[in-house]
C-alpha positions as CSV (number, residue, x, y, z in Angstrom):
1,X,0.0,0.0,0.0
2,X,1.0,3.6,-0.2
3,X,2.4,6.1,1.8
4,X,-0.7,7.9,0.3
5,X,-3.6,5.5,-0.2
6,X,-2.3,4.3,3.1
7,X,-3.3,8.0,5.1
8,X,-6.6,7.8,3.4
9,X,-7.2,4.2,4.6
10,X,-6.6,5.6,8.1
11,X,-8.8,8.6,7.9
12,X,-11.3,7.0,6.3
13,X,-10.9,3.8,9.3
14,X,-11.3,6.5,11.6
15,X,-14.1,8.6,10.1
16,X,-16.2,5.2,9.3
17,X,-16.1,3.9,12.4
18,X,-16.9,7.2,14.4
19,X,-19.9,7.1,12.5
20,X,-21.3,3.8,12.4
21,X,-20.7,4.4,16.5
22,X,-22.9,7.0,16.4
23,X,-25.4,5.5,13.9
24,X,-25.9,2.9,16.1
25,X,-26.2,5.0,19.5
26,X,-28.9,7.4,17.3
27,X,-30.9,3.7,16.5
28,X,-31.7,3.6,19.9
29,X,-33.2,6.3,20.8
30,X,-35.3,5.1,23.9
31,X,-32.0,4.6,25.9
32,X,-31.6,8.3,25.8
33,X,-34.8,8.2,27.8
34,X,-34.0,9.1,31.8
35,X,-33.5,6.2,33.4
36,X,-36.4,5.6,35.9
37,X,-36.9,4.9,39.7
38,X,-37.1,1.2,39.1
39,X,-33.9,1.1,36.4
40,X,-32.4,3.1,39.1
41,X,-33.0,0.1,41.5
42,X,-32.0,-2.2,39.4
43,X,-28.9,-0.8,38.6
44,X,-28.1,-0.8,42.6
45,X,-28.7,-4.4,43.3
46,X,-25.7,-7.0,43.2
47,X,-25.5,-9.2,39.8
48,X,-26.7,-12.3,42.0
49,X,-29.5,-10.7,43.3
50,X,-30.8,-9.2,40.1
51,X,-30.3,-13.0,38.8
52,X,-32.0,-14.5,41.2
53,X,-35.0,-12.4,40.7
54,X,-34.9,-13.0,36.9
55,X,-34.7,-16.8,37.7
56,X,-37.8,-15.9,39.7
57,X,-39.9,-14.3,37.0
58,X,-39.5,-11.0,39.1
59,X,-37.1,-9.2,36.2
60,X,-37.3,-9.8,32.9
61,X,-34.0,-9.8,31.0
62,X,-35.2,-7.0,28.3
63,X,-35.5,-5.2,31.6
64,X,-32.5,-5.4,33.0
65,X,-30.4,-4.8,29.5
66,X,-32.5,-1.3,29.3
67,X,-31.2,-0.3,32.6
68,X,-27.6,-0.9,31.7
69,X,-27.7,0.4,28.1
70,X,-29.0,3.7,29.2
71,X,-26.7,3.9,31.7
72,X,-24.1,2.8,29.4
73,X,-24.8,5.2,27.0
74,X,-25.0,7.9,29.8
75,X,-21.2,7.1,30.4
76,X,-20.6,7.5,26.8
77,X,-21.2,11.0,26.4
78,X,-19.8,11.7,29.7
79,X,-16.5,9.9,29.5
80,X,-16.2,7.9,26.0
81,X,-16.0,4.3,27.3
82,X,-17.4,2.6,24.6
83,X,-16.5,1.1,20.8
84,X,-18.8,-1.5,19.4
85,X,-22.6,-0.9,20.3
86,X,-24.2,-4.0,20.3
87,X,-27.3,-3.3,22.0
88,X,-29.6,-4.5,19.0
89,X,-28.3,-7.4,18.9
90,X,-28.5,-7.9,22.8
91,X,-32.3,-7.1,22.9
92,X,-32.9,-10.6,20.6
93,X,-31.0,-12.2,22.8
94,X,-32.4,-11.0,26.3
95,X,-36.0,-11.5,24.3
96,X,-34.9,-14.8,24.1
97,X,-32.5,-16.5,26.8
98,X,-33.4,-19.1,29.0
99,X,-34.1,-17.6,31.6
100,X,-32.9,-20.6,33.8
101,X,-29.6,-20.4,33.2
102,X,-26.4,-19.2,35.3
103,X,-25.7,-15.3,34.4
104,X,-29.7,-15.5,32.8
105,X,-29.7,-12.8,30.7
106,X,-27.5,-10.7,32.4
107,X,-25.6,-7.8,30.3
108,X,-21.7,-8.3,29.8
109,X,-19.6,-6.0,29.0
110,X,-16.2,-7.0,27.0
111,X,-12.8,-5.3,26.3
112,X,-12.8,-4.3,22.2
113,X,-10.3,-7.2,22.4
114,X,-12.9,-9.8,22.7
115,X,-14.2,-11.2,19.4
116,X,-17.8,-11.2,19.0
117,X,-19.7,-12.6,15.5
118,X,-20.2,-9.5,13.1
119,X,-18.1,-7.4,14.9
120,X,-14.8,-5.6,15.3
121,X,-12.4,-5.7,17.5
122,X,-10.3,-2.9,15.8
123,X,-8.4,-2.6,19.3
124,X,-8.1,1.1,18.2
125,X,-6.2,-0.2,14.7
126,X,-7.2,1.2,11.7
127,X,-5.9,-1.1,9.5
128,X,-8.5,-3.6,11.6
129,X,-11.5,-1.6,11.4
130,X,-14.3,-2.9,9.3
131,X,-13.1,-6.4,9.5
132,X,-15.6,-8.2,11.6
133,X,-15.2,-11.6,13.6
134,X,-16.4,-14.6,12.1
135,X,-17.3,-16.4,15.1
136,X,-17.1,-15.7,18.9
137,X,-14.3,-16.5,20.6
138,X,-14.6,-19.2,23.8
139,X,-15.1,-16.9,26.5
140,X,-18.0,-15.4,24.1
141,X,-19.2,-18.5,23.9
142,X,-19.3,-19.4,27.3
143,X,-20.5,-16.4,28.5
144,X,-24.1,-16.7,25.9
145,X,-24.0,-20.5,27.0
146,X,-24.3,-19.5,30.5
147,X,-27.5,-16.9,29.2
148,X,-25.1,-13.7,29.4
149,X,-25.8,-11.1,26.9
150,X,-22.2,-9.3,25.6
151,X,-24.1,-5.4,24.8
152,X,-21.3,-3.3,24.4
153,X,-17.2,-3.1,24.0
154,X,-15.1,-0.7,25.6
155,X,-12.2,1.3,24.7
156,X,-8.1,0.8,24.9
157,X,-4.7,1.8,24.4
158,X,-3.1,1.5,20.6
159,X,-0.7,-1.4,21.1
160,X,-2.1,-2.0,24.5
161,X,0.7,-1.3,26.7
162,X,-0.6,1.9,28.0
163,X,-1.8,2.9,31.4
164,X,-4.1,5.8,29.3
165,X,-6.7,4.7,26.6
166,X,-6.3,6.2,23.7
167,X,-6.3,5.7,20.0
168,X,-6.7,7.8,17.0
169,X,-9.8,5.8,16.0
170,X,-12.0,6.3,19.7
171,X,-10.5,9.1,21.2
172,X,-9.5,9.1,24.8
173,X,-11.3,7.7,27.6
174,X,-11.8,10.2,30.7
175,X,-11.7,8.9,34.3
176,X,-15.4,8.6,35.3
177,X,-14.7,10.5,38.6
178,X,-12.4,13.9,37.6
179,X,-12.1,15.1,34.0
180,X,-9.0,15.3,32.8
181,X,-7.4,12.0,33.9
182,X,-6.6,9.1,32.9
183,X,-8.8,6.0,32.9
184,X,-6.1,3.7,32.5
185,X,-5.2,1.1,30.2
186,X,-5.4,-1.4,28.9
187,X,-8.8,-1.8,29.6
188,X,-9.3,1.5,30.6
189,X,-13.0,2.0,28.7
190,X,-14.1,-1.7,30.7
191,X,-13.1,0.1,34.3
192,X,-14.6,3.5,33.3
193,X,-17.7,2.2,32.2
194,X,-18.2,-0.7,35.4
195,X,-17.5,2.9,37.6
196,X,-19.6,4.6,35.9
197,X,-22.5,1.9,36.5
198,X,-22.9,1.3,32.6
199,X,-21.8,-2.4,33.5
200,X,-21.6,-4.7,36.0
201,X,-20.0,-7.3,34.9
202,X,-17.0,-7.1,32.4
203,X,-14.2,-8.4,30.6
204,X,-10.3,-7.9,30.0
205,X,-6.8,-8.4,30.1
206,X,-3.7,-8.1,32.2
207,X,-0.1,-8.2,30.9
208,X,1.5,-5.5,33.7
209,X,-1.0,-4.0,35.2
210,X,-4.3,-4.2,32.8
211,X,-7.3,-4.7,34.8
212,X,-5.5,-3.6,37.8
213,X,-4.1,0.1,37.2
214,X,-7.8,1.4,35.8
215,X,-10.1,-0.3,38.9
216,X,-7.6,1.9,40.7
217,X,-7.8,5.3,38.8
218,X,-11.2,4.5,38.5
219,X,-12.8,3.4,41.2
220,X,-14.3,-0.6,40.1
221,X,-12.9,-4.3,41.2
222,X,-10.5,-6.3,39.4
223,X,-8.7,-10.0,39.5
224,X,-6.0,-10.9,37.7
225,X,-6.1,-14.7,37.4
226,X,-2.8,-16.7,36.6
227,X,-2.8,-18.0,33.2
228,X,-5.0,-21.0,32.3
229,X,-7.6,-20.0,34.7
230,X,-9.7,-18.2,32.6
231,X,-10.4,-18.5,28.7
232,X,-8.4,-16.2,26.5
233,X,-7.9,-18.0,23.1
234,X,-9.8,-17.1,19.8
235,X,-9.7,-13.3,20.8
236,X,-7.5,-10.5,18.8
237,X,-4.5,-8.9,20.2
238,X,-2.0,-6.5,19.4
239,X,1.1,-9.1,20.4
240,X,0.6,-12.3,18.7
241,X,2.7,-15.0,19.8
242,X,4.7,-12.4,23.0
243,X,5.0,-15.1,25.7
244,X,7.7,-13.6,28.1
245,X,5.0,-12.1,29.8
246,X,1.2,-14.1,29.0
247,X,-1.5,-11.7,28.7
248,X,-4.4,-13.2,30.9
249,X,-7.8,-12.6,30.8
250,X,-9.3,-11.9,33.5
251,X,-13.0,-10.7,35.7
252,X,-13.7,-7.0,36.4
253,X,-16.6,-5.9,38.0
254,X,-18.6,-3.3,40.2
255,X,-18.0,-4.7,43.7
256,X,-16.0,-7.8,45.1
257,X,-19.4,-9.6,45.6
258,X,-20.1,-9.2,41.8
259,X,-16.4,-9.9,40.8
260,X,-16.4,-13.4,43.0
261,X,-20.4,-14.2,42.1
262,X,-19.0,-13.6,38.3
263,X,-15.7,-15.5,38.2
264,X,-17.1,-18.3,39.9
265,X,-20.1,-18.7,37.5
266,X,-17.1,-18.9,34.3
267,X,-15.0,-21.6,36.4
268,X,-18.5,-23.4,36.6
269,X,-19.2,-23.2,33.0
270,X,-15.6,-25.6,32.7
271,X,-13.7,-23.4,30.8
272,X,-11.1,-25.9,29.9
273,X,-14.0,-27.4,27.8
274,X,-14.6,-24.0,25.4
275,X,-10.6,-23.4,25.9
276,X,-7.5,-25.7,25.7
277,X,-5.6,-23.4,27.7
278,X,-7.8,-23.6,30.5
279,X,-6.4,-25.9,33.1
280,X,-9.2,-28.2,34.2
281,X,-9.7,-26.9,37.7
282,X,-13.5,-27.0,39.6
283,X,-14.0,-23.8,42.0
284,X,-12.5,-24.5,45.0
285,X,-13.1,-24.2,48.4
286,X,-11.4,-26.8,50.3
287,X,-8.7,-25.9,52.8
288,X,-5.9,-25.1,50.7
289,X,-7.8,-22.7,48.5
290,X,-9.5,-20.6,51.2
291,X,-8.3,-18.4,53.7
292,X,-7.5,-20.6,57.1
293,X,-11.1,-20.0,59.6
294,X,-9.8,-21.2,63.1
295,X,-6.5,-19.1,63.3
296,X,-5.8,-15.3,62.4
297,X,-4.0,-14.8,59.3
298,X,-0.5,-13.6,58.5
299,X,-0.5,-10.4,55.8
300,X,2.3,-9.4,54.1
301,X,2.4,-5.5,53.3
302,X,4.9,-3.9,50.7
303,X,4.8,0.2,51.6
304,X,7.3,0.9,49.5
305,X,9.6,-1.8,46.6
306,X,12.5,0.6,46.4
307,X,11.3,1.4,42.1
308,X,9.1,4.4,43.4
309,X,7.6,5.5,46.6
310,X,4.2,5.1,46.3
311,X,2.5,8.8,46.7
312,X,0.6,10.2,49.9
313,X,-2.8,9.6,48.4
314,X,-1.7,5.8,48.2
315,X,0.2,5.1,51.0
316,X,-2.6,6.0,52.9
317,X,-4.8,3.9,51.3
318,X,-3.1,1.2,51.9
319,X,-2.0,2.2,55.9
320,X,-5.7,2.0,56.3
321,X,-6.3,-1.1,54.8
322,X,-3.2,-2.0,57.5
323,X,-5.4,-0.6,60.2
324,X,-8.4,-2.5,59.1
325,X,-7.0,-5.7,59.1
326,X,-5.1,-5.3,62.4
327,X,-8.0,-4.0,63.9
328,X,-9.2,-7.8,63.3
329,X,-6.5,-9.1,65.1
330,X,-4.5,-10.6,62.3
331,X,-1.2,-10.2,62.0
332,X,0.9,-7.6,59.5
333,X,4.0,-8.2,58.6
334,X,6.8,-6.1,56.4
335,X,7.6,-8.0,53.6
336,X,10.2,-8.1,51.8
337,X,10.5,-9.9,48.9
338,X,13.4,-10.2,46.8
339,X,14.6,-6.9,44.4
340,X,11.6,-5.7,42.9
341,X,13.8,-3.8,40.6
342,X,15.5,-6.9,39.5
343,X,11.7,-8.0,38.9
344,X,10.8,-4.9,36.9
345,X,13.9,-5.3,34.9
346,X,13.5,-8.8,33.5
347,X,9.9,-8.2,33.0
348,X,9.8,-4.9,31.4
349,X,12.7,-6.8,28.6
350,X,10.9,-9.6,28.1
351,X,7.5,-7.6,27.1
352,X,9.0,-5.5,24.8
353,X,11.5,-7.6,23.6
354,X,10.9,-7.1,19.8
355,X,11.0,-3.4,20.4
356,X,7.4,-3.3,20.0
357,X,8.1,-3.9,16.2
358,X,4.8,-6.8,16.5
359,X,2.6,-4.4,17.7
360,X,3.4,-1.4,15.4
361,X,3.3,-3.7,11.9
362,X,0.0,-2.6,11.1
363,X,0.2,1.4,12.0
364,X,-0.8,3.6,8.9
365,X,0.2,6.6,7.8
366,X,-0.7,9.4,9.8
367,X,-2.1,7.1,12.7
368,X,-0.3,7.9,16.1
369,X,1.4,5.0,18.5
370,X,0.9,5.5,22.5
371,X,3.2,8.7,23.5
372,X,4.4,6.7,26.7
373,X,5.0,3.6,24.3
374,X,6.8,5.5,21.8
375,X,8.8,6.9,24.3
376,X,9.6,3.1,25.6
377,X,10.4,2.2,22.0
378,X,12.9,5.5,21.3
379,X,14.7,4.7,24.7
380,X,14.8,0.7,23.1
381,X,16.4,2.0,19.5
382,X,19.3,4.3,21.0
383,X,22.6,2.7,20.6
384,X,23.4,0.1,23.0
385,X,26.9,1.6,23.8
386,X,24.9,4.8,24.6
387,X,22.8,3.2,27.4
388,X,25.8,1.5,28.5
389,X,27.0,4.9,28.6
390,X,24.2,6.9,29.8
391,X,23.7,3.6,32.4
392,X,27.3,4.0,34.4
393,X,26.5,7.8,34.4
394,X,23.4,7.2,35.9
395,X,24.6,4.8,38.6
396,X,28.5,6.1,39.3
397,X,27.7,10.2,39.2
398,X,24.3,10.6,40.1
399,X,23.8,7.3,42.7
400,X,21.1,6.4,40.6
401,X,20.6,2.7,40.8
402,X,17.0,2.3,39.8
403,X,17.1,4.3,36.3
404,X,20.5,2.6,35.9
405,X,19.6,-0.9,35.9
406,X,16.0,-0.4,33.8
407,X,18.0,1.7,31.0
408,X,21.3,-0.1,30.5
409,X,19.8,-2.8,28.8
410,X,16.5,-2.2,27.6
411,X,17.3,-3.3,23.9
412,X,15.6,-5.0,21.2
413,X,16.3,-8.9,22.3
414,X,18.6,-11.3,20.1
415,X,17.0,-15.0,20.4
416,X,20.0,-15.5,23.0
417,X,19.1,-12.9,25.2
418,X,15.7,-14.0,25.3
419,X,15.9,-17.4,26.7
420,X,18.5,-15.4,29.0
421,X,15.8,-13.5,30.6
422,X,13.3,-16.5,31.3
423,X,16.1,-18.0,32.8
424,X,16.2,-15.0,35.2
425,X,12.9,-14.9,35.1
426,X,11.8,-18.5,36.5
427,X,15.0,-17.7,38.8
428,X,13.5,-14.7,40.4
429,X,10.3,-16.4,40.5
430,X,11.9,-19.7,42.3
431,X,13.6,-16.8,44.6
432,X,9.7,-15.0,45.5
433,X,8.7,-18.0,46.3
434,X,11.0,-19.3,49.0
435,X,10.5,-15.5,50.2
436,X,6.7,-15.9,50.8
437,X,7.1,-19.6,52.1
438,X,9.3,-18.5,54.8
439,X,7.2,-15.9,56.0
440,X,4.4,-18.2,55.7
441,X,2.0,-15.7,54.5
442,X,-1.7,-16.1,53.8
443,X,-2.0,-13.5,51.4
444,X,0.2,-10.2,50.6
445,X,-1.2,-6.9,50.5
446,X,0.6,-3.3,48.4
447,X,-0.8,-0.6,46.5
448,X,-1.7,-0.7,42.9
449,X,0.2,2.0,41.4
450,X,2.6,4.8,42.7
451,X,-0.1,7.6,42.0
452,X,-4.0,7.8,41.6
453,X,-4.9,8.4,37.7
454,X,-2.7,11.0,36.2
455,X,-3.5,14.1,33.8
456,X,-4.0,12.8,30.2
457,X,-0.8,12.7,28.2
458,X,1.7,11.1,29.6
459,X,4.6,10.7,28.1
460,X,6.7,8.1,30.3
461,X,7.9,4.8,29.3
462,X,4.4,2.7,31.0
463,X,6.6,-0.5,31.5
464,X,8.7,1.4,34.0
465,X,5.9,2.7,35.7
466,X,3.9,-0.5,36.3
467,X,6.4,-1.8,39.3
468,X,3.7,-2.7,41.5
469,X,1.6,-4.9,39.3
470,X,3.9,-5.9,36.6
471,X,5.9,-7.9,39.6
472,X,2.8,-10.3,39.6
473,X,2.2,-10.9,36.0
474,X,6.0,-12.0,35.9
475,X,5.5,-14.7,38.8
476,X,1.9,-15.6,37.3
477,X,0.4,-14.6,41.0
478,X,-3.2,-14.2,41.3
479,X,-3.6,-10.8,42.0
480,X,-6.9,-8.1,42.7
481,X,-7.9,-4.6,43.4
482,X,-10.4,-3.2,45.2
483,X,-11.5,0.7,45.9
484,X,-10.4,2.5,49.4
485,X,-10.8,6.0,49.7
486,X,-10.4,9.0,47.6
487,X,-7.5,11.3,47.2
488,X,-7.9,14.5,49.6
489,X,-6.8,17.0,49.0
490,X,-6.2,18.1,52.6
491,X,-4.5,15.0,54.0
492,X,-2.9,13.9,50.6
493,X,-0.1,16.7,49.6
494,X,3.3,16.1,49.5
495,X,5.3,17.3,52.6
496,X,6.6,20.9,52.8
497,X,10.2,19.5,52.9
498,X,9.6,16.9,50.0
499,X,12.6,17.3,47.4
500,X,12.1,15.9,43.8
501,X,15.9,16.0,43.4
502,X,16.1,13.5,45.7
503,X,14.0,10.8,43.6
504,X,15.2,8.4,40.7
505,X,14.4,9.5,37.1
506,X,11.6,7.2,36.7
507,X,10.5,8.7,40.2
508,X,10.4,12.0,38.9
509,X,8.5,11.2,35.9
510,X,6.1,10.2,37.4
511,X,5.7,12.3,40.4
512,X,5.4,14.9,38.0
513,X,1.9,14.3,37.5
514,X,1.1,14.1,41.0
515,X,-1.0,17.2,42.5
516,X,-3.7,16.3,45.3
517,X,-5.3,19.4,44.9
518,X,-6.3,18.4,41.0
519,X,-6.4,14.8,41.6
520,X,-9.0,15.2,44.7
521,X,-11.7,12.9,44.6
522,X,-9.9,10.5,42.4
523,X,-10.1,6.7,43.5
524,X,-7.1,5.3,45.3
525,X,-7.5,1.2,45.6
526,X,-5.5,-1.6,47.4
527,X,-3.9,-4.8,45.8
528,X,-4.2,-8.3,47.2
529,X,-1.9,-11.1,46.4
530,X,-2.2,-14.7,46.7
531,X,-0.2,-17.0,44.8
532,X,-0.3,-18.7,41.7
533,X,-3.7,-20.3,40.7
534,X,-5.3,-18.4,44.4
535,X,-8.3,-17.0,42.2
536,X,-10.6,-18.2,45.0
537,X,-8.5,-17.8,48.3
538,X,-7.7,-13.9,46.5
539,X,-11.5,-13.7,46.2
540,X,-11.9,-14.4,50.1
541,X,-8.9,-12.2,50.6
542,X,-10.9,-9.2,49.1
543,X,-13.7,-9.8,51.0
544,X,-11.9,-9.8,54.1
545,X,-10.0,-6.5,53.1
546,X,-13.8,-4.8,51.9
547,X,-15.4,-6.2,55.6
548,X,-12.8,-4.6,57.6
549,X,-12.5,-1.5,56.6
550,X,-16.4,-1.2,56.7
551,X,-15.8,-2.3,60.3
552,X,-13.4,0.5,60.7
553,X,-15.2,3.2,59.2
554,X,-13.7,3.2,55.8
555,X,-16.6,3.1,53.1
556,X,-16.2,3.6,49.1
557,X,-19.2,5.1,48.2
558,X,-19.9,4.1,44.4
């Protein structure tokens, strides 16, 4: 193709799907009717309880999907969360589900990722607008088997490995809470809409951070499930064949009930049978998979990994989930787990080994990469003897040992070097391991990300910014997130002696974008840790965190 016929491809991929999003939002014009008392309702009660009273005959499914598409909608002119409208397909479906059935007729909401029959999943691309999925993928699949109804998909990052959702095709995403910021990314439209209320019950992926980061900046509930817990295959993704660091997909939701009610009801559906990935594992809830009832528990807590300092808004967040949990009598420990940085290093090289030349293959002329990616991928190109260079500077002159060891070599990957890292990397993995075994936790606790969202337009590298969730997608943990509190801006400014000179490079970066003033009333979440293949014992974990801080006072008001 072109370099011209090429640009007119893109603009017109970016016009024609614009408008075929808006044709499709003016077909429906009684979901821009207010939603009434009784959708109001609706849209309040837990996912189990509104299936329950459709199993009953109370609700009618048709019901139910009006509620969320208006409210969906709603969160479309207000923040942009959504792609693909798939609302009139969704009301012959609803017309038609059994109504005995799991999720019965329940609205699902899936990242653009997810391949639906008849439509895109463009993931932002032009060159894969107008090119829709032949059949549905297996968690589609599932999902209608278990009488869900998939109504709408939601924005992401170009390439995906962005903590901010945009693309040249949608637009950005704004946080549902404060204008301005960030949603998050990848799945930032998903956790923007299920904050918003537009959804319930969602679906996306996490390869550093992806569900996790936006329920934080956002405000919803995510679990990231270790690979081969939860279908993924048959889907579209900008990273074919990238295995350093599996992508997973994974549950969000509104609240930890409807996040364990819904990840449940997909491990019931035998997802190994829909996907060959899937390991064959029932939900469990023997011993070994729950949290011990006849003892307290033993928490791990990570304040602060040495990469970056997490900032006031989120250290308190987490000091009160401390609090919480003490206040239960159970026991908090300070963990310390083997260098984080070494963590962030070999996981940051392996994801972007190719130098992100995969996931920029199909950009057009005139179509714009991620600026934070781009970034990543400029620092990759320089010449290694530079870095080398740059690196020693760095760590000799300036005592900078963090930006040292994530720039010196952050290359493009030589076959040799690859299998060099996941040597490290099942090393380091071996290493966390023994870590947590000797301090015989039952689960760990940290914060999700270093700051609350950030302003739009950010500009730093996102690998090196992801320390605090990447960690878990390189040992394959089951990890979740959960909503707090809010930033303050009374309590949550930095200090009257804090020094930015004092902070690492990557620190400054992103400390840059920190003001609690602006960022006031932003979510601020808390991360829980279990081990590999812990998706129900995590689940419990969360629970426990969201109990005890409503013990203690602490409620997140949706």
């Amino acid at each position: 193709m072109s370099f011209i016929s090429s640009y007119f491809t893109y603009r017109s991929a970016v016009d024609g799907k614009r408008a075929e999003r808006d044709a499709r939002i003016d077909d429906l014009p009684e979901y821009s009717r207010p939603l009434t008392a009784t959708e109001l309702d609706l849209l309040a009660k837990p996912a189990s309880e509104v299936v329950a009273q459709v199993h009953s005959g109370d609700i009618k499914p048709r019901q139910v999907l009006t509620a969320y598409g208006k409210q969906a909608l709603n969160a479309q002119r207000d923040c942009n969360p959504l792609t693909e409208i798939m609302i009139k397909d969704a009301e012959v479906s609803a017309d038609n589900v059994n109504t005995s059935l799991p999720l019965a007729g329940f609205p699902i909401s899936l990242k653009d990722t997810v391949n639906v029959a008849g439509y895109d999943s463009s993931l932002g691309y032009a060159s894969k607008a107008f090119k829709p999925a032949e059949k549905d993928s297996p968690i589609t699949r599932l999902l209608k088997d278990a009488g869900g109804i998939p109504f709408v998909k939601t924005n992401v990052p170009f390439t995906l490995l962005s903590f901010e959702s945009y693309n040249d095709i949608w637009g950005y995403t704004d946080n549902p809470q404060v204008k301005g910021f960030s949603a998050g990314g990848s799945t930032g439209g998903e956790s923007a809409l299920l904050a918003y209320g537009g959804s319930r019950l969602g679906v996306g992926t996490d390869v550093a951070g992806s569900v996790r980061v936006p329920s934080h900046f956002c405000g919803s509930v995510a679990l990231k499930c270790s690979t081969g817990r939860f279908p993924k295959i048959g889907n579209t993704t900008s990273l074919p064949g990238s295995e350093g660091i599996p992508a997973v997909y994974s549950p969000m939701a509104r609240t930890v009930a409807d996040l364990t009610f819904f990840l449940k009801t997909v491990v019931d559906m035998k997802p190994w049978t829909y996907d060959f990935t899937c390991h064959p594992i029932p939900w469990r809830t023997d011993a070994e998979n729950t949290l011990p009832k006849d003892r307290s528990l033993k928490i791990g807590v990570i304040r602060d990994d040495g990469v970056i300092t997490p900032t006031p808004a989120c250290a308190r967040a987490l000091q009160l989930t401390v609090d919480a949990l003490r206040s239960r009598g159970h026991e908090i420990v300070e963990f310390v787990p083997p260098s984080p940085l070494e963590g962030l290093r070999v996981a940051s090289q392996l994801l972007s080994e190719d130098a992100n030349e995969v996931g920029l293959r199909d950009l057009m002329t005139g179509e714009h990469n991620d600026s934070g990616v781009e970034a990543g991928r400029k620092l990759q190109l320089l010449p290694r003897w530079f870095k080398k260079i740059w690196a020693w500077y760095l760590y000799y002159v300036k005592g900078d040992v963090v930006a040292a060891t994530l720039i010196r070599d952050f290359n493009k990957k030589t076959i040799v070097e690859r299998w060099d890292l996941v040597n490290e990397r099942e090393t380091y993995k071996s290493q966390f391991n023994d870590a947590w075994n000797d301090a015989e936790l039952d689960f760990l606790i940290t914060v999700p990300h270093p700051t609350p969202a950030f302003p739009h337009r950010e500009t730093i590298n996102p690998l090196f910014r992801a320390n605090y969730t990447f960690l878990y997608n390189l040992l394959d943990y089951s990890a979740g997130v959960l909503p707090v509190t809010r930033v303050d801006k009374t309590q949550d400014g930095l200090p009257s002696d804090f020094k930015y000179n004092r902070l690492n490079k990557i620190a400054k970066y992103v400390y840059k974008g920190y003001d609690a003033a602006k960022q006031d009333g932003l979510p601020v979440g808390v991360q829980v840790i279990g081990k590999r293949l812990q998706e129900e014992l995590v689940c419990e974990a969360m629970a426990l965190v969201e109990e005890s801080l409503k013990e203690s006072g602490v409620i997140y008001k949706l």
